[in-house]
C-alpha positions as CSV (number, residue, x, y, z in Angstrom):
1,X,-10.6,-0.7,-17.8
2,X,-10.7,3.0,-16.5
3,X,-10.5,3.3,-12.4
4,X,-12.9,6.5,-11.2
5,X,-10.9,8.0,-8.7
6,X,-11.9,8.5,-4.8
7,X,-10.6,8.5,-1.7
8,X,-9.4,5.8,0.7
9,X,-10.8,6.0,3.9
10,X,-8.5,4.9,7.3
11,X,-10.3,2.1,8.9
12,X,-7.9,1.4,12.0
13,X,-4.3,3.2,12.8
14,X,-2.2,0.8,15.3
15,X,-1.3,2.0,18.4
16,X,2.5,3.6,18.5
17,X,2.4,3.4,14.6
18,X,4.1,6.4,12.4
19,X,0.5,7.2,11.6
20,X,-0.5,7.7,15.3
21,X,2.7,9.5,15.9
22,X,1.5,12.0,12.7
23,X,-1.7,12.4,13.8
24,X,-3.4,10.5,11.2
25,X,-6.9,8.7,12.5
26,X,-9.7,6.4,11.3
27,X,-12.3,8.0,8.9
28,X,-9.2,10.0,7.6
29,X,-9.0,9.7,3.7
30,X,-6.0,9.7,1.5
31,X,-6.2,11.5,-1.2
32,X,-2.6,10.7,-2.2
33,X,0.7,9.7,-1.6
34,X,3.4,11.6,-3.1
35,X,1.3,13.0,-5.6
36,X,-0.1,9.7,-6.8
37,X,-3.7,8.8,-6.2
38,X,-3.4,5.2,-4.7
39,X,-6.2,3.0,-6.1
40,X,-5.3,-0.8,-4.7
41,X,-2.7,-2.2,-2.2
42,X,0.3,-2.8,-4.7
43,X,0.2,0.9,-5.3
44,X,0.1,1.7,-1.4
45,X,2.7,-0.8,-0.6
46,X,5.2,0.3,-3.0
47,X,4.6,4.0,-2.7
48,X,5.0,4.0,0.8
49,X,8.5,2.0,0.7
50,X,10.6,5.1,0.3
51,X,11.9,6.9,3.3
52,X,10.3,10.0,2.9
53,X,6.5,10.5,2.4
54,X,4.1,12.9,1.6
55,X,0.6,12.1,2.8
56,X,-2.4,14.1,1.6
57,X,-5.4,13.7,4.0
58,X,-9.1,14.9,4.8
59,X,-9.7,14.6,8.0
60,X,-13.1,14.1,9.9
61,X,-14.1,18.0,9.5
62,X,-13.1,18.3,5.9
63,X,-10.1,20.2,6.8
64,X,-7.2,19.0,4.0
65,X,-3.7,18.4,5.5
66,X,-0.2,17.7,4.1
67,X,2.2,15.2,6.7
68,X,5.2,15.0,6.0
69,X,6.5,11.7,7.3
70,X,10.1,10.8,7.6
71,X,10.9,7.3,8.2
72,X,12.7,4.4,7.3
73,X,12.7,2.8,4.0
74,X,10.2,0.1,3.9
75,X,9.1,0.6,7.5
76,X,5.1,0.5,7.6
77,X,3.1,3.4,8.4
78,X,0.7,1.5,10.6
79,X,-2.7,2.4,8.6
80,X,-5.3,-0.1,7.8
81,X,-8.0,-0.5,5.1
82,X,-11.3,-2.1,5.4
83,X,-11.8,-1.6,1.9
84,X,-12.7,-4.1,-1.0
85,X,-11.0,-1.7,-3.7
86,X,-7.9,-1.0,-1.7
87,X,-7.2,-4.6,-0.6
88,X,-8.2,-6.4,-3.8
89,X,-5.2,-5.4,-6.6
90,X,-6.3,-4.5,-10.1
91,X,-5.7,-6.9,-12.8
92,X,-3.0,-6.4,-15.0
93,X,-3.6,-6.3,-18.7
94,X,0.7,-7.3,-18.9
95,X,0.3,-10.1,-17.4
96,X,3.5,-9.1,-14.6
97,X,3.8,-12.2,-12.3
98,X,2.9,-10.3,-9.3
99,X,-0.4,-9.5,-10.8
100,X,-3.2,-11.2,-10.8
């Protein structure tokens, strides 16, 4: 199965989060994550594990940004999804246990 590719769109950042702290904000979309368009949870969760990350954003006005966000290793950015793509994983065709 072939995923179309699109943005993810920032539903809620958490108060004193890394994200508020970078300036990210709801209706901001992600466009990718260290080079790598993110296209369920898994992918978001494990990409945004290492301690450094480089966030590619539109925000509100269209304008396209690059944060770089230092952190610690598996520390959560504080960004939430109200998204059906983004918060249901894809299947995997190898069958990984962690798949579904």
């Amino acid at each position: 199965m072939e995923y179309k590719r699109r943005n993810i769109v920032v539903t809620n950042v958490l108060k004193n989060s890394l994200a508020q702290k970078y300036g990210i904000e709801p209706f901001d979309e992600i466009i990718s994550i260290n080079g790598v368009d993110v296209l369920d949870t898994i992918e978001y969760r494990y990409i945004t594990t290492d301690s450094t990350i480089n966030l590619k954003i539109k925000k509100k006005n269209g304008e396209i940004k690059e944060i770089l966000i230092k952190k610690d290793a598996y520390e959560d950015l504080g960004i939430e999804f109200d998204d059906p793509c983004i918060n249901n994983p894809r299947r995997c065709s190898n069958k990984c246990i962690f798949a579904l």
